[in-house]
C-alpha positions as CSV (number, residue, x, y, z in Angstrom):
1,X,12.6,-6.0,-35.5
2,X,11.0,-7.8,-38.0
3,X,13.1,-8.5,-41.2
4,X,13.0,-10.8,-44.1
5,X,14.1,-11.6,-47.4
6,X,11.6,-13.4,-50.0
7,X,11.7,-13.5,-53.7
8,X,7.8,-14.4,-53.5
9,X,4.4,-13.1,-52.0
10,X,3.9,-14.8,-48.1
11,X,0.8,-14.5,-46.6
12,X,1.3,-14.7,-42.7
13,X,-1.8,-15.1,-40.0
14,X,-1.9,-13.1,-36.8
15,X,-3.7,-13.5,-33.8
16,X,-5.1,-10.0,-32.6
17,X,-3.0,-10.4,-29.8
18,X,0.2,-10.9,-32.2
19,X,-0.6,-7.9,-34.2
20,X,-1.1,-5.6,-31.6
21,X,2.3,-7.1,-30.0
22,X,3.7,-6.2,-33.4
23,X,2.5,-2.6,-33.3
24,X,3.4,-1.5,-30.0
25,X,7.2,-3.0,-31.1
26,X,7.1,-0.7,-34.3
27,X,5.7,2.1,-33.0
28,X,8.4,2.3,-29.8
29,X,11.1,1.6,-32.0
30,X,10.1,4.5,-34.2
31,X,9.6,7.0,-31.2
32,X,12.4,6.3,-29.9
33,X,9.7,5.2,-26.8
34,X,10.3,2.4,-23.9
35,X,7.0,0.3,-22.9
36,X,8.4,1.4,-19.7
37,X,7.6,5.1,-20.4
38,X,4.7,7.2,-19.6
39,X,3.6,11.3,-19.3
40,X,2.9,13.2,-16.7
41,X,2.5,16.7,-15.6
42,X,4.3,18.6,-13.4
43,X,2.1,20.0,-11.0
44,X,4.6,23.2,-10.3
45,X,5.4,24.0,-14.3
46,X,2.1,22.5,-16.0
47,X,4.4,20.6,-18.0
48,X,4.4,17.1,-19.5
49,X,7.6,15.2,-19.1
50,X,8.3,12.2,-19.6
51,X,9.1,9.2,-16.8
52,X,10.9,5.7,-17.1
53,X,9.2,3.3,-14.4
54,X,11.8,1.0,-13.6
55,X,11.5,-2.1,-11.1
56,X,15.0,-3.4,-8.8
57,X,14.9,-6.3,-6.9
58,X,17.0,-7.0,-3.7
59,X,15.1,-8.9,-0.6
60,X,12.2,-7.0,-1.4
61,X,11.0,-4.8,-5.1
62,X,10.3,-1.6,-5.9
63,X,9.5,0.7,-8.3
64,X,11.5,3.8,-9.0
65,X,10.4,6.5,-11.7
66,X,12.9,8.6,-13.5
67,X,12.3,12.0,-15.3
68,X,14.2,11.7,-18.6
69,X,13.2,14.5,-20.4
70,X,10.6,17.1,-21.2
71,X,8.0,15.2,-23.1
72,X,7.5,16.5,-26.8
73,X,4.6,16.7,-29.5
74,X,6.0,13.4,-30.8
75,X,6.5,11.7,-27.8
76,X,2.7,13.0,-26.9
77,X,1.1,11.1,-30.1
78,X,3.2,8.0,-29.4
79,X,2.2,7.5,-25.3
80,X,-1.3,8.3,-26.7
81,X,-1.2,5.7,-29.5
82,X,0.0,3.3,-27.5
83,X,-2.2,3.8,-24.7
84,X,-5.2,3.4,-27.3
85,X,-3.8,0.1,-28.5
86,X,-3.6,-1.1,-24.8
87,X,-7.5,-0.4,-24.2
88,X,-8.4,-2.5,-27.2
């Protein structure tokens, strides 16, 4: 979260990677999204749902993959936003 409090104008320099960084944190918090989430489809229903990947450590790690919840037209244009940020 980004706040501030200034009675004048600041001018503030980003790097790209700083903006993008910037971005990807607004645009989860705003989604209500996890950099942790992604789509898929169900191959029996056709449907997009959306996962949590999660990683647990013991002697070894893995990687587990959750299904939280039918995935919607918002949360669509948010994994697809996101995932054009991370190819630039």
């Amino acid at each position: 979260m980004i706040s501030t409090q200034v009675s004048q104008l600041i001018n503030v320099d980003l790097s790209d990677s700083e903006a993008k960084n910037i971005t990807i944190k607004y645009v989860c918090a705003s989604f209500n999204w996890q950099a942790s989430y992604f789509i898929r489809i169900d191959e029996k229903s056709g449907e997009d749902w959306v996962f949590n990947r999660s990683t647990f450590y013991s002697s070894h790690s893995f990687e587990a993959e959750t299904r939280m919840r039918k995935a919607s037209e918002r949360d669509k244009l948010a994994y697809q936003f996101l995932k054009e940020i991370a190819d630039t």
